[in-house]
C-alpha positions in Angstrom: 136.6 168.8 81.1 134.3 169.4 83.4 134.9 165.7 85.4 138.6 166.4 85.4 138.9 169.6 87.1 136.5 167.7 89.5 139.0 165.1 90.1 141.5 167.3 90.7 139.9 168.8 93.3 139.2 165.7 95.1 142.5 164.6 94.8 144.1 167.9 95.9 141.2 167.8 99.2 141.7 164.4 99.9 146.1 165.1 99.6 145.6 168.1 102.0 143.4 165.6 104.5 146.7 163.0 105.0 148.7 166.2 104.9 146.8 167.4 107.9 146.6 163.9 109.2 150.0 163.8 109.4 150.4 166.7 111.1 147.7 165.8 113.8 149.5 162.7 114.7 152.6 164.4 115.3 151.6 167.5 117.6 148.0 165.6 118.9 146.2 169.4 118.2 143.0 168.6 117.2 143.0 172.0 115.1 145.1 169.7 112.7 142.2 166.9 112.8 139.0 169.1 112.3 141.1 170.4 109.6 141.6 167.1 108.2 138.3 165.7 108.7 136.6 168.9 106.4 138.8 168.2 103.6 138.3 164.6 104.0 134.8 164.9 103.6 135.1 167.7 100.7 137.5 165.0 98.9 134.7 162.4 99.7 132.0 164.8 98.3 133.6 165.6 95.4 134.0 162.2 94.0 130.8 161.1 95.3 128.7 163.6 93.3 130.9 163.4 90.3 130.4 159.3 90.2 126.7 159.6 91.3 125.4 161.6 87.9 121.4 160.9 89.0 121.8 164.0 92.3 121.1 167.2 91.1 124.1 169.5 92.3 121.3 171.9 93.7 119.9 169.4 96.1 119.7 170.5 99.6 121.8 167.4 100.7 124.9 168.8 98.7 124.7 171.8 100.7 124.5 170.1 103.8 127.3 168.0 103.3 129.6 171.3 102.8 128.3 173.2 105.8 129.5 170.3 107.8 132.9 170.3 106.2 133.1 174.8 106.4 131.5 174.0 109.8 134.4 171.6 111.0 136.8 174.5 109.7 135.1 177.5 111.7 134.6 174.9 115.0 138.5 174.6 114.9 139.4 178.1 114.4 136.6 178.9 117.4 138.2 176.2 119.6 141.9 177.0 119.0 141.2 180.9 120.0 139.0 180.1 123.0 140.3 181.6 126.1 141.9 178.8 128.3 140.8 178.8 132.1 143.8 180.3 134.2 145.5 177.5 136.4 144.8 177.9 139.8 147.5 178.1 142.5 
């Protein structure tokens, strides 16, 4: 039960990932690709640890992994509300 809800995770993460994708190539924002990248590498994650049985799931490197990806989502959210310099006249 356990390895399903785990793939269905992965699959909805690594869905969302083209979704944003998409949605990068049309508008060129890169709020769309850190957005996509994080759940990329959360889809990635997921299925890696589910196939690799040996890693204990309280290993420092899992941890690591998903402060990159929650890091990816806070760096967009920082960037896209960072005051732009005023254009000079």
């Amino acid at each position: 039960m356990n390895d399903i809800l785990v793939g269905a995770i992965a699959m909805a993460s690594l869905v969302i990932s083209m979704v944003f994708t998409r949605y990068w190539r049309n508008t060129g924002d890169r709020f769309f690709l850190y957005f996509a990248l994080s759940f990329g590498i959360e889809g990635a994650h997921r299925i890696y640890s589910s196939v690799a049985q040996s890693m204990n799931e309280e290993s420092a490197l899992h941890y690591l992994i998903r402060l990159v990806a929650y890091g990816l989502i806070l760096w967009a959210i920082f960037e896209k509300n960072w005051p732009r310099g005023k254009a000079k006249r």
